[in-house]
C-alpha positions in Angstrom: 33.6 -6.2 6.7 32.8 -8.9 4.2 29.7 -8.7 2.2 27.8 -11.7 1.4 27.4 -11.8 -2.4 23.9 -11.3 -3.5 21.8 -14.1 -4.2 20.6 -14.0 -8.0 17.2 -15.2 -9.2 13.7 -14.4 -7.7 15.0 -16.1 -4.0 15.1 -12.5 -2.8 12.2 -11.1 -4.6 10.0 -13.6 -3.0 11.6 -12.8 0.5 11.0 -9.4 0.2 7.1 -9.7 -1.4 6.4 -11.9 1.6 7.3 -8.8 4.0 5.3 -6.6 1.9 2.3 -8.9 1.9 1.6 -9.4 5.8 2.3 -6.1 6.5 0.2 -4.4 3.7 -2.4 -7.4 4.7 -2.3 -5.7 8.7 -3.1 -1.9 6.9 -5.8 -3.2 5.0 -7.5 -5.3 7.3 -9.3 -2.6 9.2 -11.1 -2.1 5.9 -12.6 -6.0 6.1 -13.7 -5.6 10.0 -14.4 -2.0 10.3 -18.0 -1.8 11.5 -17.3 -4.7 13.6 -14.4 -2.5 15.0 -16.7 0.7 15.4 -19.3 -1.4 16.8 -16.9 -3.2 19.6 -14.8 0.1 20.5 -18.2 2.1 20.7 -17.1 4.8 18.4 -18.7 5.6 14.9 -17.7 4.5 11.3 -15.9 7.3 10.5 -14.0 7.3 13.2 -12.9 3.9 13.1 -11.5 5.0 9.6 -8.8 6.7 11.3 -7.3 3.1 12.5 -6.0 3.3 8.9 -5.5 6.4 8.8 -2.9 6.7 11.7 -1.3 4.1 9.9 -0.4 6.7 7.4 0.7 9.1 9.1 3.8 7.3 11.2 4.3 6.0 7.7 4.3 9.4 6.3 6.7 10.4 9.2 8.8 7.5 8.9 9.3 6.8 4.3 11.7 10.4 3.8 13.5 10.3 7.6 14.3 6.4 8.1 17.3 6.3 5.6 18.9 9.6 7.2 18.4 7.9 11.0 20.0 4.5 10.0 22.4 5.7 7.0 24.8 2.7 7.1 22.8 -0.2 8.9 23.2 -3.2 7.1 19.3 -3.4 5.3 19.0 -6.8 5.6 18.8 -6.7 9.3 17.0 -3.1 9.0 14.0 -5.1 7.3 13.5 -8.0 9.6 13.7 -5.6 12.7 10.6 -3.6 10.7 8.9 -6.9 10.4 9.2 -7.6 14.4 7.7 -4.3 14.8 4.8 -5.5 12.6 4.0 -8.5 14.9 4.1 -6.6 17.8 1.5 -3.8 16.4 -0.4 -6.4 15.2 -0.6 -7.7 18.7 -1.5 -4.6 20.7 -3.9 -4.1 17.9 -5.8 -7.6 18.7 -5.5 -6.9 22.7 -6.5 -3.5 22.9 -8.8 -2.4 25.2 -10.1 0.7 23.3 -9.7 2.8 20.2 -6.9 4.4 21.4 -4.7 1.6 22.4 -5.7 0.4 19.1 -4.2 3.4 17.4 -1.3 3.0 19.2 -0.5 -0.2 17.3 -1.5 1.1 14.1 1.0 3.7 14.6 3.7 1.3 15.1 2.3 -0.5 12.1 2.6 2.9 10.2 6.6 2.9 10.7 7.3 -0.5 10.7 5.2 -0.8 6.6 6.9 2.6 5.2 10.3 1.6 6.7 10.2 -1.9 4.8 9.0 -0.2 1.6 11.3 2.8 1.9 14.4 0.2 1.5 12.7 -3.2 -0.2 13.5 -1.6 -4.0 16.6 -0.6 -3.2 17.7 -3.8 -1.5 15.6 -6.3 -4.0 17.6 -4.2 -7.2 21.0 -5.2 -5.2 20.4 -8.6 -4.1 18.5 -9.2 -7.9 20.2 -7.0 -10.4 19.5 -5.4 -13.8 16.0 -6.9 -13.0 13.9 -3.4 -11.1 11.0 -4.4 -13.5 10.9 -8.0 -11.3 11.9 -6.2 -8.1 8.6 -3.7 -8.9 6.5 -6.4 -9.9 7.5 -8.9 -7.0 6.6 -6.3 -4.6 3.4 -5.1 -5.4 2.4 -8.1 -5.9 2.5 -9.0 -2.4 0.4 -5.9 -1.9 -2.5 -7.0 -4.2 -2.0 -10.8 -2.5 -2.4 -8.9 0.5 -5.8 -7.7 -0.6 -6.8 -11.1 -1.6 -5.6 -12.2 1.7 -6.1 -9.9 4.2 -9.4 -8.0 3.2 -11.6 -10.8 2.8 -10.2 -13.5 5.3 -10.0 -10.9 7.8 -14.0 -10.0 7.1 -14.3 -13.8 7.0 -12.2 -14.6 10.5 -13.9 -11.6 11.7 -17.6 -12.7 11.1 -16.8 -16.2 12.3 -14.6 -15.5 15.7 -14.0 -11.8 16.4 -12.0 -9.0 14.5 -9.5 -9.4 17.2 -8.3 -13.4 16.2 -7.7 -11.6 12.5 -5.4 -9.7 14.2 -3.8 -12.0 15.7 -3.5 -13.9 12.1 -1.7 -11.3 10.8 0.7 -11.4 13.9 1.2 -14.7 13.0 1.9 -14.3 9.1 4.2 -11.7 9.9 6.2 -13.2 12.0 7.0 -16.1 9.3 8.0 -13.6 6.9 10.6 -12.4 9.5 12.1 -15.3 9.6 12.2 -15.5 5.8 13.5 -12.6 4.9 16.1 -13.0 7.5 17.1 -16.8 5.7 16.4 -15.8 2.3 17.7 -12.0 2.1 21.9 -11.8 1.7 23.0 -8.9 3.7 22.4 -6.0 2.0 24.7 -2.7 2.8 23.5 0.9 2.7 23.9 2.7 -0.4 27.2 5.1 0.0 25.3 8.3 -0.2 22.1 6.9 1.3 20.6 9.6 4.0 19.3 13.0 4.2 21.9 14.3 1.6 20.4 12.3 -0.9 17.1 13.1 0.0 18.0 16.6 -0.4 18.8 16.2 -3.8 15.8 14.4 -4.8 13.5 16.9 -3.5 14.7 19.2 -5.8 14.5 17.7 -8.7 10.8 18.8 -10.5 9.9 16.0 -12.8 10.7 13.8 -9.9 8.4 15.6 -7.4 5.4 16.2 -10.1 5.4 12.5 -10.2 5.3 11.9 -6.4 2.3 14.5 -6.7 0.4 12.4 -9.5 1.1 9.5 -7.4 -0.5 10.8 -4.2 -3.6 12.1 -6.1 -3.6 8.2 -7.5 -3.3 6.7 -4.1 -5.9 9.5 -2.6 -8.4 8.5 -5.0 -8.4 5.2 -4.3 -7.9 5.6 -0.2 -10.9 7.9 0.2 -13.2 5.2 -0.7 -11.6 2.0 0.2 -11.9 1.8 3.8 -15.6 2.1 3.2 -15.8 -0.6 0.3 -17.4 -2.7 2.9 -20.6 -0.5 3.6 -20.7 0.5 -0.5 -21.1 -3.7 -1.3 -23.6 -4.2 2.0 -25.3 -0.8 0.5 -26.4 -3.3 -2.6 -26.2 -7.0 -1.8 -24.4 -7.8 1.7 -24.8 -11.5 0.9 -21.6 -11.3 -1.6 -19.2 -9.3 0.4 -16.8 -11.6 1.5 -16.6 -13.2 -2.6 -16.7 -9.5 -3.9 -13.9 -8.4 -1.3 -11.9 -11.7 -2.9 -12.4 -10.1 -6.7 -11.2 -6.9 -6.1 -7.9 -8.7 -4.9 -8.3 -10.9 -7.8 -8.5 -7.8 -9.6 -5.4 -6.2 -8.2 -3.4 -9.3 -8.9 -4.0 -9.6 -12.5 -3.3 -5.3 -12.4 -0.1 -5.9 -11.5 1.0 -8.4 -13.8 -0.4 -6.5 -16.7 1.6 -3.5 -14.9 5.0 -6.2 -15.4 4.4 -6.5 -18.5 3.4 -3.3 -20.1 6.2 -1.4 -18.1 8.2 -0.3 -21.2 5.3 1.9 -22.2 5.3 3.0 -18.7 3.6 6.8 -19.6 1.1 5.6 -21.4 0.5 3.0 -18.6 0.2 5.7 -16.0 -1.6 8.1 -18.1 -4.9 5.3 -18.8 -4.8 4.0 -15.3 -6.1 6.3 -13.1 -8.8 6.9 -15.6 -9.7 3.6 -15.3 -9.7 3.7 -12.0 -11.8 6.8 -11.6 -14.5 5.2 -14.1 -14.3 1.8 -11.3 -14.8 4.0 -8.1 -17.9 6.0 -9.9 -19.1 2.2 -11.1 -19.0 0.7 -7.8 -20.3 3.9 -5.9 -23.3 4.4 -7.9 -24.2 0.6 -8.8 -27.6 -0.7 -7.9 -27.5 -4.1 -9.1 -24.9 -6.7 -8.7 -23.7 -7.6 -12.0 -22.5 -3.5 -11.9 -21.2 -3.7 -8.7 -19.1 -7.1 -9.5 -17.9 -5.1 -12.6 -16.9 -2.1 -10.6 -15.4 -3.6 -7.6 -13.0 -5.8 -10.0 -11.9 -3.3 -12.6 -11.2 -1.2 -9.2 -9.0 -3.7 -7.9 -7.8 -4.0 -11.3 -6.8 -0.4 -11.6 -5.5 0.5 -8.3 -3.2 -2.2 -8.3 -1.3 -0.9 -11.0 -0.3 2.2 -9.4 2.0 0.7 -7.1 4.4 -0.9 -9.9 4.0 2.0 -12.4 4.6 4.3 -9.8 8.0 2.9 -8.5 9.1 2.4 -11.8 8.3 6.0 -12.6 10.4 7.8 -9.7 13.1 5.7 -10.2 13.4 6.0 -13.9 12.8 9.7 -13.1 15.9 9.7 -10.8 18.1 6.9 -11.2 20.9 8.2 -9.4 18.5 8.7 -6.3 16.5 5.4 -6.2 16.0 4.8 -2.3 15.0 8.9 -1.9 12.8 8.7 -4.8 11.2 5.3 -3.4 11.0 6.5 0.1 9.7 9.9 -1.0 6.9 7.8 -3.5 5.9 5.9 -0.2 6.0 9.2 1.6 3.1 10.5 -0.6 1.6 7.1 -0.6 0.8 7.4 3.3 0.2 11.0 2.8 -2.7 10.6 0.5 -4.2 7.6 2.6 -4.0 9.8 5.7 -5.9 12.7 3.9 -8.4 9.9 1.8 -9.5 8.1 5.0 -10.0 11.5 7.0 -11.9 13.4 4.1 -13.4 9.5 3.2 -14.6 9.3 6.7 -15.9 12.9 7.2 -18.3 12.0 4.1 -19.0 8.6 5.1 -20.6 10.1 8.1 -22.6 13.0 6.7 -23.5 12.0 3.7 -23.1 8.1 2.6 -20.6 6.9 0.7 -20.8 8.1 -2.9 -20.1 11.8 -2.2 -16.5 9.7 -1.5 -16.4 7.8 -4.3 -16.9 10.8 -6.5 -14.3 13.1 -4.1 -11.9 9.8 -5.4 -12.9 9.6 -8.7 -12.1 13.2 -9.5 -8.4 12.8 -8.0 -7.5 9.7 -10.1 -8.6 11.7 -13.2 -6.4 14.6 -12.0 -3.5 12.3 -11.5 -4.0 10.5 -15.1 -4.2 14.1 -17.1 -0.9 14.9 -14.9 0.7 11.4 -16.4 -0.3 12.3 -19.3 1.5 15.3 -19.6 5.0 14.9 -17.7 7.4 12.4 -18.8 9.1 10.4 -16.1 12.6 10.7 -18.0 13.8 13.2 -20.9 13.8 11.3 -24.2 
């Protein structure tokens, strides 16, 4: 079989950041439109929660397993099959009849994200490489696009039309990036050991793991509060919601090119960010004006962003020999911790407001900070 030889330059990156944008913009977007969702499906806040939350758990499912069930498809063609999947979850999504058809999609959603993520660093270090810091960067920077796309149009769309039409937006967008990545992207062939050998042998491997478990407290502190952002802005000024929903993605975009940047002092990077972030959650949680809750919202969006570059950068530098296992195993905990966030997020959310979850959040982002802190991600 001939190999197309990979492109160089950012060609790739871009291809693959467009993928992770429209499908990270189709998780989030529940978070933008869900009272409108609760309200429409007649079931409560919390429970409309779990439309993210389901998400999670096919991606939990899907991150460790999807390299063992396909071990030598071409990724190329791996990615833009996860991207039809998208528009098609997107689309049962925007004609569902109720709640549970809905989570039918977002279950299809769930594999078809953690799939694209499970193989994007690996493919974007091949078709760009001696470059991971750009691959890293590129990518999470189509997640915090995503938030200043998705979040706030979709609230926006939603307001104006009907959550469903944002849904059908995102079917749209994700659709286009199909058709990128499969133009853009050279093929990409598995790596030789890729499967559940190599996953094996990452698992095993401690400082790797205690980073996937700082990680997951990371991503749990944020994910317990951020599908209810929406009710903690309305709680204090409703009138800036959509704007405020468009800072915390301005936020996140400006985290994760600091996060580019400052990647050669990558512990102490991880070890201040979750503190920041824990000190955002508490700020926006607790605000009662909106000059604090603008502050909050922003340095949240700020902080949260980070963790995606930092912690891709930290699993593979942790196990370089085991890049793919260590990403999909990241992403694994990733979906993990947004499964539990929204659930326990949601439980609160119902009985007692929102802060009790923005405290729950706060407390795990300080865990996984002290954690950083501590554990280096490779031996000097």
């Amino acid at each position: 079989m001939t190999v197309a030889h990979p492109k160089r330059g950012i060609t790739p990156v871009v291809a693959l950041a467009s993928g992770t944008a429209v499908l990270v913009t189709s998780e989030f977007l529940p978070a933008g439109v869900l009272p409108t969702i609760a309200r429409h499906l007649d079931v409560s806040v919390g429970v409309a929660g779990w439309a993210v939350a389901v998400t999670a758990i096919a991606g939990a499912i899907t991150a460790p397993t999807i390299a063992g069930v396909l071990p030598r498809a071409d990724r190329q063609r791996v990615l833009v099959a996860l991207l039809i999947a998208g528009v098609l979850a997107d689309v049962i999504v925007a004609l569902a009849p109720s709640f549970a058809v809905l989570l039918v999609g977002r279950l299809l959603l769930g594999i078809a994200l953690s799939g694209f993520w499970a193989f994007a660093f690996g493919v974007g270090i091949q078709a760009a490489p001696g470059r991971d810091r750009l691959v890293s960067t590129g990518l999470s920077f189509g997640v915090s696009f995503a938030t200043v796309l998705g979040v706030p149009v979709g609230a926006t769309v939603a307001d104006a039309i009907g959550w469903r039409a944002a849904f059908w937006g995102a079917a749209g967008l994700t659709a286009f990036a199909a058709v990128a990545v499969a133009a853009l992207l050279p093929s990409t062939p598995a790596q030789p050991s890729a499967g559940f050998r190599m996953m094996g042998e990452a698992i095993v491997r401690p400082r790797l793991m205690f980073g996937i478990l700082f990680i997951a407290l990371a991503a749990f502190g944020n994910f317990v509060a951020y599908p209810y952002i929406r009710l903690a802005i309305d709680r204090v000024d409703p009138s800036i919601t959509s704007p405020l929903l468009v800072g915390w993605g301005i936020g996140g975009l400006i985290g994760t090119l600091v996060a580019g940047a400052l990647a050669s002092r990558l512990r102490a990077l991880a070890g201040v960010t979750p503190i920041l972030l824990a000190a955002a959650l508490l700020v926006t949680g607790f605000a009662t004006t909106t000059p604090w809750l603008i502050v909050g919202a922003i340095a949240w969006g700020f902080a949260f962003n980070i963790v995606p570059v930092l912690g891709t950068l930290w699993v593979t530098r942790a196990e370089p020999h085991h890049a793919e296992s260590a990403v999909s195993l990241s992403v694994t905990a990733f979906q993990v911790a947004i499964t539990a966030g929204a659930a326990i997020g949601g439980a609160l959310v119902d009985a007692s407001g929102v802060q009790p979850a923005f405290v729950v959040g706060a407390v795990a982002a300080v865990a996984a900070g002290v954690g950083f802190a501590v554990v280096r991600p490779r031996r000097a």
